[in-house]
N, C-alpha and C positions, 0 to 999 in steps of 0.2 A: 555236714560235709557232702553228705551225698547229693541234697540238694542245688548246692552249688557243683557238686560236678555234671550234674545234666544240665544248668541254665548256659553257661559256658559253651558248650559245643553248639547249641541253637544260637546262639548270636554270635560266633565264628560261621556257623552255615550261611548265615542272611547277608552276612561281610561278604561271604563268598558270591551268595548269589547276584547282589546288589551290581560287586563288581564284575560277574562275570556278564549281566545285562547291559552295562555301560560300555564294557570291551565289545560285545557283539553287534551292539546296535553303531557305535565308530566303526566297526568294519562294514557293516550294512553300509554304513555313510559315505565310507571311501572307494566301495563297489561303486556306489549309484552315480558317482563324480568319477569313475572312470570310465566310460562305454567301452564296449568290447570294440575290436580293430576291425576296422572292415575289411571282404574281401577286398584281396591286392586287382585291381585289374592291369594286363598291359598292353599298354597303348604303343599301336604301331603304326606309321607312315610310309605307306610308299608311295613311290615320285614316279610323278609320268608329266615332267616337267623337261626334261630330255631327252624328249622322241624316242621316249622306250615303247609307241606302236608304230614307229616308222619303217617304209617298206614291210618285209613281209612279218617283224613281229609284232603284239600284242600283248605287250608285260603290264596289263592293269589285273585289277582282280573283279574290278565291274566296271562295266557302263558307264554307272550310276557315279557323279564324282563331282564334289569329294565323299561324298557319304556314302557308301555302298548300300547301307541297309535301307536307302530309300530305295534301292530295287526290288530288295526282302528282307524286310527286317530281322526273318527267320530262318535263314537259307534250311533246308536238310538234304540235297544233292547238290553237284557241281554245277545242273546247269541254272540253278534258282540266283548264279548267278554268271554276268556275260564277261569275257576275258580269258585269255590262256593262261593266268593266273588264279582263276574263281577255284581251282581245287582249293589250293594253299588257303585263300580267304574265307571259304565257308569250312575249312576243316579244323581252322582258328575261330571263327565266330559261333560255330558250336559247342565250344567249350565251355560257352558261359563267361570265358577268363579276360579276353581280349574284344578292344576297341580300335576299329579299322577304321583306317581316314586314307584318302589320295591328294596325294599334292602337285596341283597344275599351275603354282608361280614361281616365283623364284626360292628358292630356301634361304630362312633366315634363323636368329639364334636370340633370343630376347627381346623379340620387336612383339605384336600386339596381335597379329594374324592367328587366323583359327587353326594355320595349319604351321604356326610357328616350332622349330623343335624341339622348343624349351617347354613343351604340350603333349612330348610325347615320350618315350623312352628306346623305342628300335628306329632308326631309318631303315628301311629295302633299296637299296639303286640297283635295279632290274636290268641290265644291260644298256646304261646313257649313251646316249649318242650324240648329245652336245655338251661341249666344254663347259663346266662350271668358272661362273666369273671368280672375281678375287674375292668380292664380298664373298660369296656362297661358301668358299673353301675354306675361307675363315670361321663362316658359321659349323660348318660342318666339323670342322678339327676341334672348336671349342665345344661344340654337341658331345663331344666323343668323350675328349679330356676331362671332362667335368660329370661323366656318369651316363654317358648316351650308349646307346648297339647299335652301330654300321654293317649291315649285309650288303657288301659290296658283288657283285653278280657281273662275272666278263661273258664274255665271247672271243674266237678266236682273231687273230691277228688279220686286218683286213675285212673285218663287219660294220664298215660304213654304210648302215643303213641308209640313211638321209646323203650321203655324197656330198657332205662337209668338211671333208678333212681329216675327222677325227671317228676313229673308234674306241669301241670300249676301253682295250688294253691303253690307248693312248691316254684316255681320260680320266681314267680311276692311276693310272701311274702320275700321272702330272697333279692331282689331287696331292698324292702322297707325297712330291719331289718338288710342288711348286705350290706353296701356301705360306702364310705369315704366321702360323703358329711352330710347326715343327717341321723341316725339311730335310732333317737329317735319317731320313728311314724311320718314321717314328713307328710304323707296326711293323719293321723287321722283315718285310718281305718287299718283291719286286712282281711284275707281273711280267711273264716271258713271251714274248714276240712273236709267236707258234699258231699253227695251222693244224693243230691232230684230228685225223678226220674220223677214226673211231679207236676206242677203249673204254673199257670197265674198270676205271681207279676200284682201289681195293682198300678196305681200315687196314688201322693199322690194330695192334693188340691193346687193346687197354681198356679193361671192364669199369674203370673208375671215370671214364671222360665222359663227360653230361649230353653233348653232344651225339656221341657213339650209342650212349645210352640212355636214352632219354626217355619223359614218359609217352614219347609219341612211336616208343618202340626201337629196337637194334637194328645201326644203321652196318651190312657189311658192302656193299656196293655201289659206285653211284655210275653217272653213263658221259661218255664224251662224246658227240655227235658233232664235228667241229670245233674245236676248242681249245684249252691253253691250259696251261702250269702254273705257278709262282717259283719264283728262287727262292728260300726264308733264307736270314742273315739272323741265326740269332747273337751273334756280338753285338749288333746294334739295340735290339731288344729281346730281352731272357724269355718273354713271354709269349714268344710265336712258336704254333707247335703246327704240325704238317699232320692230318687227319686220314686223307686217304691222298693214293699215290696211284700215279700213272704207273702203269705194267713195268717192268725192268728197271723202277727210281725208288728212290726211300733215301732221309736223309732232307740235307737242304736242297736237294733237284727235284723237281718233278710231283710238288705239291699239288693237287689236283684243290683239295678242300681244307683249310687253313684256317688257325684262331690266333688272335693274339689281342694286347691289350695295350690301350693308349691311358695313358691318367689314371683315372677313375671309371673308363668305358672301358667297350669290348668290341673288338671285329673279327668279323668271320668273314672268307673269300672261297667264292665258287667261281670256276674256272670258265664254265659254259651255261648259257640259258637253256640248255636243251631240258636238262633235267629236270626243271621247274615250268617247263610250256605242256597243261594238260591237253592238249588237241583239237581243242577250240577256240575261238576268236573274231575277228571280220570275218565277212563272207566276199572271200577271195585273196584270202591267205594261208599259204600251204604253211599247217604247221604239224609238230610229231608229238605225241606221248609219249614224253620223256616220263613224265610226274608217275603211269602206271606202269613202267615198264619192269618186264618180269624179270631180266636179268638184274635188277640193281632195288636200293631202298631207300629212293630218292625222295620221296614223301616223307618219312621218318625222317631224314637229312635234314629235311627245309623246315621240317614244324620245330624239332629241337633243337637246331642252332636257332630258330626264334625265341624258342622258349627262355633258352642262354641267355642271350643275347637282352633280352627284356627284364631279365632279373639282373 
């Protein structure tokens, strides 16, 4: 008896072990057919496809275009790269995270082009200054609707750069009010007709919004240097929210900095370019430091509504 009580537990041991080498090495197996995920990178476009350096602005983030990093692959200060923009683009291209591209044709949405936006995940429109055709607005709406980020970027009322007819306010409105996808207010807002020639919009309270708080740091200011509002309307869309607000507005008046969502995408709206023009640019264009200005935290604004925006 006793001898068979000892033979017994050694070949229940070997059952165990047998099977627990069969379990380990399938797991082994189904590690090695999984690969780990890679980092996310995200890819961003901005357009200087309508006369966003006409007259006296400069909204590229380089020279260098489409590809900025042919000017430095590596930037580590503003000026390694050239544009009133190169803050914004080297402060994203140092991260390691993001892929900068500029786009100087027309914008389209599943066609074949390297700067197609079915290739990217954010747009930037940096203050346009020529009307998007009907294709374009099509692309752009189904970019949106289907999981894209629109930074739409005005100026104020009467910034006809080029003295075509059209400015900002007129051409991001008619974007929103004259397209073939959705023309019924599909982001909830309007943009307002306005001239305000200074103010320090202010956040609103809310430690949970990604934007406000973002990892590119806590935005409580941003700057108007000539510029404009939004109406929101959210009975048209639940999902527009007003960020920071002109001095004496809160509420659906006097949005300065605005989110909202189309589809499966996301927009965000800045009232004025001033705050995203770092100081630089052609040589013989008067432009301001908005990007470092000490009253406001208008850098932290622009990297984390990208960051949003791109996720």
């Amino acid at each position: 008896m006793l001898g068979l009580g000892t033979a017994t537990p050694r070949r229940f041991t070997t059952a165990l072990t047998v099977l627990g080498l069969l379990t380990a090495g399938a797991t082994l197996q189904a590690s090695a057919a999984t690969p780990a995920a890679a980092a996310t990178t995200h890819r961003v476009l901005f357009d200087n496809a309508h006369a966003e350096t006409a007259g006296n602005a400069d909204w590229i983030i380089s020279t260098s275009q489409p590809d900025p990093t042919g000017q430095n692959a590596s930037p580590s200060k503003e000026t390694d790269w050239t544009g009133a923009l190169s803050s914004w683009g080297v402060a994203l291209q140092k991260t390691g995270s993001y892929s900068l591209k500029t786009s100087t044709s027309a914008l389209t949405y599943g066609g074949t082009a390297a700067t197609d936006l079915s290739n990217f995940d954010t747009l930037v429109l940096p203050e346009p200054n020529v009307l998007f055709t009907t294709a374009e607005k099509t692309a752009l709406m189904n970019f949106v609707k289907n999981g894209g980020g629109l930074f739409m970027i005005s100026d104020h009322t009467g910034s006809d750069r080029n003295n075509d007819g059209a400015d900002a306010v007129d051409i991001l409105n008619d974007l929103m009010t004259n397209n073939s996808v959705d023309s019924t207010d599909p982001f909830g807002f309007s943009i307002d007709s306005l001239n305000i020639s200074s103010d320090y919009p202010s956040a609103i309270s809310d430690s949970s919004d990604p934007v406000l708080h973002g990892s590119f740091g806590t935005v409580t200011k941003s700057l108007i240097a000539s510029g404009t509002t939004a109406t929101l309307k959210p009975a048209d869309n639940s999902g527009v929210k007003g960020l920071l607000y002109r001095t004496g507005y809160s509420g659906n008046t006097g949005a300065f900095f605005a989110t909202s969502t189309f589809g499966s995408g996301r927009v965000a709206f800045w009232g004025d370019s001033s705050p995203i023009d770092d100081g630089t640019g052609q040589s013989g264009n008067t432009l301001y430091d908005g990007w470092n200005d000490t009253g406001a935290t208008n850098a932290a604004l622009a990297l984390n509504a990208t960051e949003w925006l791109s996720q």
